[in-house]
N, C-alpha and C positions, 0 to 999 in steps of 0.2 A: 679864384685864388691867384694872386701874383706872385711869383716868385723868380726873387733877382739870380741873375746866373753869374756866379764865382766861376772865374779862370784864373786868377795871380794865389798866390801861394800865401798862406803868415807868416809873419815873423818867427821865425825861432826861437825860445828858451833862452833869455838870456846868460852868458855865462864868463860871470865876473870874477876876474884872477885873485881879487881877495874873498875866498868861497870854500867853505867844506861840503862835508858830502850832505848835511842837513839844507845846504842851501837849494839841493836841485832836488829835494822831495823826499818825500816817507811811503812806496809806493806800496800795497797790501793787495794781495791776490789771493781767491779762495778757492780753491778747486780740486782734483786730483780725486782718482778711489780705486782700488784694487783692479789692476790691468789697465790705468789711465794716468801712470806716475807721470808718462812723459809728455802729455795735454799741456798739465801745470809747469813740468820743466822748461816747455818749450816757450809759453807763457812769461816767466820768469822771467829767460834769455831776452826775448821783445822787449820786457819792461829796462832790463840793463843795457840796454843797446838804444835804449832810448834817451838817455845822459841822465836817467834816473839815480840819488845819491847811496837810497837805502832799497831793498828790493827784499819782501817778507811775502812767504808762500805760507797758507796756512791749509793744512794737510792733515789728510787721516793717520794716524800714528804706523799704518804697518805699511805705506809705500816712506816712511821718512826718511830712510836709508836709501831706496833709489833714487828720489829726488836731491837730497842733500849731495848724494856722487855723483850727478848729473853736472854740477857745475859749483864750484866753490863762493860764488860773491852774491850768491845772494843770502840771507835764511830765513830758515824753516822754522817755522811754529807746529808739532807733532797735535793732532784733536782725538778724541773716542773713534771708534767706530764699531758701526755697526756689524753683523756678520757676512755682509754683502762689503764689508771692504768700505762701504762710503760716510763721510763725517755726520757720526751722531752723537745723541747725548749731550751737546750744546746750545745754548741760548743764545739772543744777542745781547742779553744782559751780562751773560759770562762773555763775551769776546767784548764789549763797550771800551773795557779798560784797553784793552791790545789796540782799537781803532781810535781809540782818542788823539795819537800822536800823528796820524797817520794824515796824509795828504787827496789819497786819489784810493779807490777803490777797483776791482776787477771781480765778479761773480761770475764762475760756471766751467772753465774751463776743465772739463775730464772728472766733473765734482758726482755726475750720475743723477738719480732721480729716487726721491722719496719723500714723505708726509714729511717726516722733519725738517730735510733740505727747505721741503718748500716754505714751512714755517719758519722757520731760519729765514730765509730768504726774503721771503714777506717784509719781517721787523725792519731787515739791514734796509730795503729801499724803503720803509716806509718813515723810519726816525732817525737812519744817518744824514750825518750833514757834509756830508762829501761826496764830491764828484765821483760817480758809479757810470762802471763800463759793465755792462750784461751780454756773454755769450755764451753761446752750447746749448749743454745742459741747463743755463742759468733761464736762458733763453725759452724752452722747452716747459721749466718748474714754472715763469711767469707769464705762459699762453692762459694757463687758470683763474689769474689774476691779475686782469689788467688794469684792475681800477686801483690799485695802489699808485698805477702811473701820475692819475690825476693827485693824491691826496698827499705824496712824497715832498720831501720840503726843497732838494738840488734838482744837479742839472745831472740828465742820465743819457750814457749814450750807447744804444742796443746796434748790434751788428751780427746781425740774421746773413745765412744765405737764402736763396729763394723758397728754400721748405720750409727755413724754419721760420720765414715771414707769411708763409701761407698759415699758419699753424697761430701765428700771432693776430693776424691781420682777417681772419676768417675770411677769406678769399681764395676764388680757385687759380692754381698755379699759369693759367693760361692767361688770368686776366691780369697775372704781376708781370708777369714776361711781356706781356704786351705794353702795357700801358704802366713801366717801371717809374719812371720818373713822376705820374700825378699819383700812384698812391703812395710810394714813399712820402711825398711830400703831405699828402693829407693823413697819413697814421702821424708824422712826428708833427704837424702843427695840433691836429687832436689831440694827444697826450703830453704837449710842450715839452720833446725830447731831441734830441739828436739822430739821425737812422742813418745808418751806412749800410745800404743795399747790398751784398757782395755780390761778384759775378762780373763779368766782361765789363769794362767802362762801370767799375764801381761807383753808386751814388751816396753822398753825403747829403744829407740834405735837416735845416730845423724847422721848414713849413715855410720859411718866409726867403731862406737863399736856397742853391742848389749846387756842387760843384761836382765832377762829372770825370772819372780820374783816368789820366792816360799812361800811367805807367802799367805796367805786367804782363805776364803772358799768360802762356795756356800750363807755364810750368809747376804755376802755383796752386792748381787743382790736384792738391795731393795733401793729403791727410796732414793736420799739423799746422800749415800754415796761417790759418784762422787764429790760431791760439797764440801766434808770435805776433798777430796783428792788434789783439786784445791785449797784450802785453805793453805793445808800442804806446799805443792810445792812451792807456792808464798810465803810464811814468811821463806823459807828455803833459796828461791833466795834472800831475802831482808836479809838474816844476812852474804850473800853474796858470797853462794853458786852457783859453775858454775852449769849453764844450764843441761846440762847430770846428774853430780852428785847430785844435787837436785831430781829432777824427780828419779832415782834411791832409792836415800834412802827416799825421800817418799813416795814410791810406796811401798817399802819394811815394814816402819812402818807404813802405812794405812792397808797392810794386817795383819803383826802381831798383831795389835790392834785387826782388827776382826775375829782374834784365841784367844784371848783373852779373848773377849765378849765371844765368841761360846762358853768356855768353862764353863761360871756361867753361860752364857744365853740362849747356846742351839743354831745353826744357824737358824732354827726356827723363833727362838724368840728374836733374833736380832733387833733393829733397828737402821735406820743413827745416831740418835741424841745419841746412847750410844757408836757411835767408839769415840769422843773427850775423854769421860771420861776413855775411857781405852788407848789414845795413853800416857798419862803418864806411865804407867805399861812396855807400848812397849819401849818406852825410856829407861827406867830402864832397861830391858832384852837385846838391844841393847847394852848399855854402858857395859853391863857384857862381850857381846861377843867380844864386840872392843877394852873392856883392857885386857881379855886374850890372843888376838889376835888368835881369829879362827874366825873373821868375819862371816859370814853369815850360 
């Protein structure tokens, strides 16, 4: 297998001064369950910091009150639940209507685990026709079911860390550590998907490129920030960024953000809920290096 090595960054999102918020996307996130309000919050924050227009969490009805006062710009779509707190009683025939306007998709974040989820989950990748980011939990429900990968009709982009690509990948953890870069690259040319390996030197890779990420540190190994990265990805794909180049450049300003933090905050003393407020900053340091044209 060949595979080309990306080092220059994409283009960014275009963003045209005669533009409303319909113009930079309909982003839709599904996730959240009883003790996991702020998974999806966090979620959310990535997906609006990502210059996404419209940003919709769709949520178990009894965390919708801590998600909704977590942060006021985006909203909240309230679902059933079951007595474990996590969304049931729903189809994807009953959600169809709510996804039809919708741009970009996100599955998993703090959503938890069950027969329903999973069959829920099953339908969305197997008959939506939107770009789908799969993490967490989502990630976890789909080790079961991999062959929806092949039979799905978009572009999907899963962002494992090394357990839970063990768990996907049936592979033992010592042979992804070792040899990161050729099986990333042969699960996403396998199931014609996008993979963003996380972990030190994050890989991005769709089977045929690779790109190899030098932003982050060691601050971002702290609960949470996964979920702000799932967040990015998905409002990047909804203002209509391809599969690869999304997951790239936000994988690139998820870590610059937390060189950012590190540096008023200390890696330390980092947490998820402070990468949104610095991915503005990383924005700004990006567009410096993309209009001098030295890229990355």
């Amino acid at each position: 297998m060949i595979v080309d090595q990306v080092t220059e960054l994409p283009r960014p999102p275009q963003r045209p001064s005669a533009s409303h918020k319909g113009t930079f996307g309909r982003t839709l996130l599904i996730g959240g369950s009883r003790g996991m309000g702020g998974a999806i919050s966090l979620a959310g924050m990535g997906a609006l910091r990502s210059g996404a227009g419209l940003v919709y969490l769709v949520i178990p009805k009894g965390i919708a009150d801590i998600v909704a006062g977590h942060n006021p710009s985006y909203l909240t779509l309230p679902l059933p639940e079951d007595e474990s707190g996590r969304i049931d009683s729903i189809t994807y025939a009953d959600l169809k209507s709510q996804l039809e306007n919708k741009d970009a998709l996100g599955l998993g974040p703090g959503v938890g685990q069950s027969e329903h989820l999973k069959q829920l989950f099953h339908d969305i990748l197997l008959y939506e026709e939107k770009p789908i980011v799969v993490d967490a939990d989502g990630l976890n429900l789909l080790a079961g079911m991999l062959d929806v990968l092949h039979d799905g009709p978009v572009p999907r982009v899963l962002t494992p860390h090394p357990g839970e690509f063990e768990r996907l990948a049936n592979l033992p953890l010592k042979t992804i550590v070792d040899h990161r870069q050729q099986v990333a690259a042969e699960f996403a040319d396998n199931y014609d998907l996008t993979l963003v390996l996380k972990g030190e030197k994050t890989i991005v890779t769709d089977g045929h490129r690779m790109y190899v990420n030098n932003s982050g540190n060691s601050g971002l190994a702290t609960g949470g920030t996964g979920d702000v990265l799932t967040g990015l990805i998905t409002g990047l794909l909804g203002q209509g960024m391809r599969a690869f180049e999304a997951a790239q450049l936000g994988v690139y300003l998820h870590g610059l953000a937390g060189d950012l933090a590190a540096q008023q905050l200390s890696q330390p003393g980092m947490i998820s809920s402070d990468l949104p407020h610095y991915l503005g900053k990383a924005w700004l340091q990006f567009y410096a290096l993309h209009d001098s044209g030295k890229g990355a």
